[in-house]
C-alpha positions as CSV (number, residue, x, y, z in Angstrom):
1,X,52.0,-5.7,-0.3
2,X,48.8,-3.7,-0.7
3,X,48.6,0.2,-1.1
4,X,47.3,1.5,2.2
5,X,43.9,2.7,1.4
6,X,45.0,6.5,2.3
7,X,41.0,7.6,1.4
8,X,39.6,8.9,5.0
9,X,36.2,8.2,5.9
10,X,33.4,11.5,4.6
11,X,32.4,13.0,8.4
12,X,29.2,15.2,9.1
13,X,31.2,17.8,9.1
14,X,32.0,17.1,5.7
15,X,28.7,16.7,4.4
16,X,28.2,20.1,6.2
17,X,30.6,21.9,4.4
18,X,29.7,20.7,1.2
19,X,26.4,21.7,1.3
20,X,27.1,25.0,3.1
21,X,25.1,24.4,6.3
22,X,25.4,23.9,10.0
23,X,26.5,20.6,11.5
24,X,23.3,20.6,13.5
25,X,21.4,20.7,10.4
26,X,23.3,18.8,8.4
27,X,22.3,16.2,11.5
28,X,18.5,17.1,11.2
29,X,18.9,15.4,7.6
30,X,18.9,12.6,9.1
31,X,17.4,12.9,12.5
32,X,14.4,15.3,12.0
33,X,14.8,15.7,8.2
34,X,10.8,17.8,8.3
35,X,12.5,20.8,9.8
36,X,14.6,21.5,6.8
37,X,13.5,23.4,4.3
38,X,13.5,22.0,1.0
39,X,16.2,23.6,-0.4
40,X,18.3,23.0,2.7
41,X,17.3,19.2,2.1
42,X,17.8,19.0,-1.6
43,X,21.6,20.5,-1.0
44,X,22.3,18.0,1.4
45,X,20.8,15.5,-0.1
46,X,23.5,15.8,-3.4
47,X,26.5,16.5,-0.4
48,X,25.6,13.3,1.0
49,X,25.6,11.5,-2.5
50,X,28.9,13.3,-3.5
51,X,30.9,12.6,-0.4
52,X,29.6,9.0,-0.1
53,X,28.7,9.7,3.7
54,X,26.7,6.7,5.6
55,X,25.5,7.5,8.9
56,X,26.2,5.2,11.7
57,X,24.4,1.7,11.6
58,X,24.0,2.1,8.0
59,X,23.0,-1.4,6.6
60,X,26.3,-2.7,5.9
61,X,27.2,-2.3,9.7
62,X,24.2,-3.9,10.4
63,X,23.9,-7.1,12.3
64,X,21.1,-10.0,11.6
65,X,19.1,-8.6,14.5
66,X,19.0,-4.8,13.7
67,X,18.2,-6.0,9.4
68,X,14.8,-8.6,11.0
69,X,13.0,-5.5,12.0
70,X,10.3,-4.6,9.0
71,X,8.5,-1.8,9.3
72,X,4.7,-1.2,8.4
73,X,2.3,1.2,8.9
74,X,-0.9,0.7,10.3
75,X,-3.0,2.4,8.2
76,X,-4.1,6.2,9.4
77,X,-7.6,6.1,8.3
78,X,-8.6,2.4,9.2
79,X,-9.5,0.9,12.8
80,X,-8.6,-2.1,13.2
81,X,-11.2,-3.4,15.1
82,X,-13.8,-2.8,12.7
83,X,-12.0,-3.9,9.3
84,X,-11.0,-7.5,9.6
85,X,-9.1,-7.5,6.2
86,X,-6.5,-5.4,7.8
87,X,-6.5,-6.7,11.6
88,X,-5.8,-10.0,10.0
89,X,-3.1,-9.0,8.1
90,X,-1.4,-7.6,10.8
91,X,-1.9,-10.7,13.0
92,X,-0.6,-12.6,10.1
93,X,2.1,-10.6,9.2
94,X,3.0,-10.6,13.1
95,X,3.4,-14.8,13.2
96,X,5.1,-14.8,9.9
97,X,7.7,-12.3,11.0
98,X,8.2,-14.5,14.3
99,X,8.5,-17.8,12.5
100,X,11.0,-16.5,10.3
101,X,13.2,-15.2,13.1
102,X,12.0,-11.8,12.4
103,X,10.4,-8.9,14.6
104,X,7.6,-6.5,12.9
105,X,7.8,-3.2,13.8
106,X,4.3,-1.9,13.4
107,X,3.8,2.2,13.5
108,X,1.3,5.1,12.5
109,X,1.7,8.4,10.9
110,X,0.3,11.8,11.8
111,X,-3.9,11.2,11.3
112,X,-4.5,14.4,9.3
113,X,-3.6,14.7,5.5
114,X,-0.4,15.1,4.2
115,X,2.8,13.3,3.6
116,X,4.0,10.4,5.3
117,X,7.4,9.9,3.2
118,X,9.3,12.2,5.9
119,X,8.1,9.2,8.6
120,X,9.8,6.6,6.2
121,X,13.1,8.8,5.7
122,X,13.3,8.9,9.5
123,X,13.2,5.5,10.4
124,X,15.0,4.1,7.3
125,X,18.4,7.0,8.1
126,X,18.6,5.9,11.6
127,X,18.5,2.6,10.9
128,X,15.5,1.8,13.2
129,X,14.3,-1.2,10.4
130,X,15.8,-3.0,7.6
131,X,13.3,-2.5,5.2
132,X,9.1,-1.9,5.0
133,X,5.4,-3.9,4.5
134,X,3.5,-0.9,2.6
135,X,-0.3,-1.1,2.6
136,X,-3.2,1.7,1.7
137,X,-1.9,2.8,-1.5
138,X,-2.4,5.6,-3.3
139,X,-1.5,6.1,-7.5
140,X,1.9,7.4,-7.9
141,X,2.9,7.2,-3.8
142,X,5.1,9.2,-2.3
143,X,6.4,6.6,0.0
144,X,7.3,4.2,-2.6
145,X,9.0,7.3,-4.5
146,X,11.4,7.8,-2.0
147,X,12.1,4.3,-0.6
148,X,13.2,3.6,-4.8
149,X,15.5,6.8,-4.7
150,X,16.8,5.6,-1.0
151,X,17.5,2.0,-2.1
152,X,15.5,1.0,0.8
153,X,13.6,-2.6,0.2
154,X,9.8,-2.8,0.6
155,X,7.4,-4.9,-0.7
156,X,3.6,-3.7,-1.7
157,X,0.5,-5.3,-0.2
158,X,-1.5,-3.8,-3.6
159,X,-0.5,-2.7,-6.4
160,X,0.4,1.1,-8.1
161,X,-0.9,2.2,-11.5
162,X,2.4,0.5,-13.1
163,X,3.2,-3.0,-11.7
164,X,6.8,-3.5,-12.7
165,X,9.8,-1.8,-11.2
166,X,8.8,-3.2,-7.7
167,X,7.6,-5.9,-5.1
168,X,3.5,-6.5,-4.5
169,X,1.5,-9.3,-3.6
170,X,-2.3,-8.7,-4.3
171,X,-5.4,-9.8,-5.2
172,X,-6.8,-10.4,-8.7
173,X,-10.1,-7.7,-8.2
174,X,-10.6,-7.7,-11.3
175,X,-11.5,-11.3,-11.4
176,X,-13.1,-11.3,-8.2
177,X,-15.5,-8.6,-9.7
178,X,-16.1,-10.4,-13.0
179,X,-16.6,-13.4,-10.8
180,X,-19.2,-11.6,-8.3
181,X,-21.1,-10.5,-11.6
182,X,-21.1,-13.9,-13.3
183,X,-22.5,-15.7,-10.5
184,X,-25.8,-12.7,-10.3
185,X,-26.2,-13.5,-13.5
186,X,-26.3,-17.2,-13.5
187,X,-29.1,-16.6,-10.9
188,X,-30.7,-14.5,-13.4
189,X,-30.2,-11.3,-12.6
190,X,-29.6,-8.8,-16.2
191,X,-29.7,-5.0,-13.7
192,X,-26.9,-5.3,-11.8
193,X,-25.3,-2.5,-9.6
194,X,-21.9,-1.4,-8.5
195,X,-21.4,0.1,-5.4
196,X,-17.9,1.4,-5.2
197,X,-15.1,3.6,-4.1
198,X,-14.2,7.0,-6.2
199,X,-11.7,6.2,-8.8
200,X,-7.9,7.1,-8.4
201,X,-7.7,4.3,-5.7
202,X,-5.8,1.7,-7.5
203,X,-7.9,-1.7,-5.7
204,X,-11.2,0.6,-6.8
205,X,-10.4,0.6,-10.5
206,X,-9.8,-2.7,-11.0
207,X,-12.6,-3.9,-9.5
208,X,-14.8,-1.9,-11.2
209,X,-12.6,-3.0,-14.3
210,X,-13.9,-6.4,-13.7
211,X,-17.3,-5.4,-13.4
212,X,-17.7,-3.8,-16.8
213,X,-15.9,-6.6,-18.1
214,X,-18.4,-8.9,-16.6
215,X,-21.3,-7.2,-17.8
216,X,-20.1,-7.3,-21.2
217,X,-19.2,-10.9,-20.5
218,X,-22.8,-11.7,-19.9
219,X,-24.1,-9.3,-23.2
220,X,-23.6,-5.8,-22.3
221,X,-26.0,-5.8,-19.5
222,X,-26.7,-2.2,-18.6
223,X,-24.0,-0.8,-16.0
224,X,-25.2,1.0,-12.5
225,X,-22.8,2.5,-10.5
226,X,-22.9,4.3,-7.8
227,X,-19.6,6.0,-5.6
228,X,-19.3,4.3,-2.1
229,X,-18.4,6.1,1.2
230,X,-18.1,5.1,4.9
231,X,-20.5,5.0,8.0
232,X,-23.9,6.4,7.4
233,X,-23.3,8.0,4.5
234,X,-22.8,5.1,2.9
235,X,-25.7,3.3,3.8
236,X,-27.4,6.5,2.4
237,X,-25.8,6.1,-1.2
238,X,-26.5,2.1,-0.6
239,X,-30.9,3.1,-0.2
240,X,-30.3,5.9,-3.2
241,X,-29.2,3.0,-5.4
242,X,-31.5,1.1,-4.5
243,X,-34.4,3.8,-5.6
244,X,-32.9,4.1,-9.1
245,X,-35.7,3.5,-11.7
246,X,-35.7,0.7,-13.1
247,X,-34.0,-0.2,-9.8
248,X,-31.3,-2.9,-10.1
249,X,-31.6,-6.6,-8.8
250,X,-28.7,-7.1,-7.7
251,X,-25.7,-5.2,-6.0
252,X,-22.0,-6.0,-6.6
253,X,-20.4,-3.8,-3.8
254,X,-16.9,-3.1,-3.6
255,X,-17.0,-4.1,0.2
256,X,-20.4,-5.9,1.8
257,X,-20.1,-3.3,5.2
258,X,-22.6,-0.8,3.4
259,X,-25.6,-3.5,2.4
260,X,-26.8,-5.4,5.2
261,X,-30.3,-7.6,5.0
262,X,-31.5,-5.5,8.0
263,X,-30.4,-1.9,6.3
264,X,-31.2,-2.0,2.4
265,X,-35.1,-1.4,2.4
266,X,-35.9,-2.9,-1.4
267,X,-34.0,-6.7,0.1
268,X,-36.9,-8.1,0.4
269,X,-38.0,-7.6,-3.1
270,X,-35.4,-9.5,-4.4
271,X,-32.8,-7.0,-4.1
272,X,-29.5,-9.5,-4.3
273,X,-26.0,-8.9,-3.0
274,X,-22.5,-11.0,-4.3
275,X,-19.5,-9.5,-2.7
276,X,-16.0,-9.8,-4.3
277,X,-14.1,-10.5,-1.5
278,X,-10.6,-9.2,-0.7
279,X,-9.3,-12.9,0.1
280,X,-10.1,-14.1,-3.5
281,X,-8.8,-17.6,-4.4
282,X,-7.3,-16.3,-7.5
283,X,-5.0,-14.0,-5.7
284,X,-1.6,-12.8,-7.5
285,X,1.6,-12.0,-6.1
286,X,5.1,-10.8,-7.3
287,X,8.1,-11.7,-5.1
288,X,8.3,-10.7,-1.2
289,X,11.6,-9.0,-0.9
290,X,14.4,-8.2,-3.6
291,X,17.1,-10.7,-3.4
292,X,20.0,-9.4,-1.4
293,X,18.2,-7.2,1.4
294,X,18.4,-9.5,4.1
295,X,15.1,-9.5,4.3
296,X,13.9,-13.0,3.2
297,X,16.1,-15.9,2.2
298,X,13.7,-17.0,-0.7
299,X,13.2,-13.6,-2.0
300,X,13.7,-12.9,-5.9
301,X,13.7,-9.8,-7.7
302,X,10.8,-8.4,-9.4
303,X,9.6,-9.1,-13.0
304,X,7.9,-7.0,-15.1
305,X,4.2,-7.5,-14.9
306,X,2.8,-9.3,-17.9
């Protein structure tokens, strides 16, 4: 006959005492977690830890239905009916999640700056989805930070600085650069341009990777680059670089929205564009989903990137 298990289940009111606050706050944790202050977070945090507490409809409870809702975020800064890249994705994502028996949860985040980790805390303590799609990536993100410390699965569309320790599918940009760059210079072009983003975006530096490396591919041809931004401005930076003296032949953009035949003045004179597209058919990818979430039956865990 088995010993009765005599250990009682950890309460709120547990996790309250442990950490010295109220009950209401020691609710907020995980309801409303941004109106704590840090310290009053961080002590709950290690009370919740050291009592083993798990909130109602913690995974484990879970059923299939309430694990097939994945969360993404639309991205704040993008609309969607002028970037295609990411209004396909979501369509995609959308029919895949419905032809696997599973229901995207698509949401947004506050619009100004600042952090968008507390969003992800929220909806991953109350158990609103069973794990996340994270897209517009930043170096060392916050979000991924805390979904890793919260055991929370999530895969990356992109990639971080470091590529091991975690799920991604992406593109290879830095072969679609060098391959942008080789196929100017087979049509003879030796001053090429870059037209890019500012570095510390992780998609930015790789494809500008590619386009030194395809430079020095085709003999160290000279290297013009010139930092891309959105809407007019951009097609302000695209006529500057196209001014430069000597002024270069060609332009290998990071994205083909800022140089258009009826904008760039100097495309007449021979001015050539080759775009290395997001969709490029040399595209990587890592695992969807770590084995085990309930996330994706074919899933596997991560390896470390080569």
């Amino acid at each position: 006959m088995r010993e009765a298990d005599t250990r009682s289940t950890p309460s709120i009111e547990e996790v309250a005492r442990r950490a010295g606050v109220s009950v209401s706050s020691a609710r907020n944790y995980f309801s409303r977690p941004e109106v704590l202050s840090a310290q009053t977070h961080a002590r709950l945090k290690a009370a919740v830890r050291e009592t083993g507490y798990v909130p109602r409809g913690s995974p484990a409870g879970l059923g299939r239905r309430q694990l097939g809702h994945i969360g993404y975020e639309v991205p704040r800064a993008e609309d969607l009916g002028g970037n295609t890249i990411f209004s396909q994705l979501l369509l995609n994502l959308l029919w895949a999640a419905r032809a696997a028996s599973f229901r995207l949860h698509p949401f947004v985040t506050d619009k100004e700056p600042g952090s968008r980790a507390p969003h992800y805390q929220r909806m991953w303590e109350q158990r609103e989805v069973g794990g996340f799609i994270l897209t517009d990536l930043a170096y060392d993100d916050e979000r991924v930070a805390y979904l890793q410390d919260a055991q929370a699965p999530f895969v990356l569309f992109g990639r971080l600085g470091d590529e091991a320790g975690y799920c991604w599918v992406d593109n290879d940009n830095v072969a679609g650069s060098m391959m942008a760059v080789e196929h100017l210079v087979q049509q003879g072009h030796e001053r090429i341009a870059y037209l890019g983003w500012p570095s510390s975006d992780a998609v930015a530096d790789r494809r500008l990777e590619g386009y030194r490396l395809g430079l020095a591919a085709a003999g160290n041809l000279p290297e013009c680059v010139e930092v891309q931004s959105y809407g007019q401005v951009a097609l302000e930076q695209a006529h500057s670089l196209l001014r430069r003296s000597p002024h270069p032949t060609a332009v290998s953009p990071r994205a083909t929205s800022s140089i258009r035949p009826s904008s760039c003045p100097r495309r007449r004179r021979g001015a050539a564009t080759a775009s290395h597209s997001s969709r490029s058919p040399r595209a990587r990818r890592r695992s969807t989903m770590p084995a085990g979430t309930g996330l994706g039956r074919r899933a596997t865990r991560p390896r470390s990137a080569a």
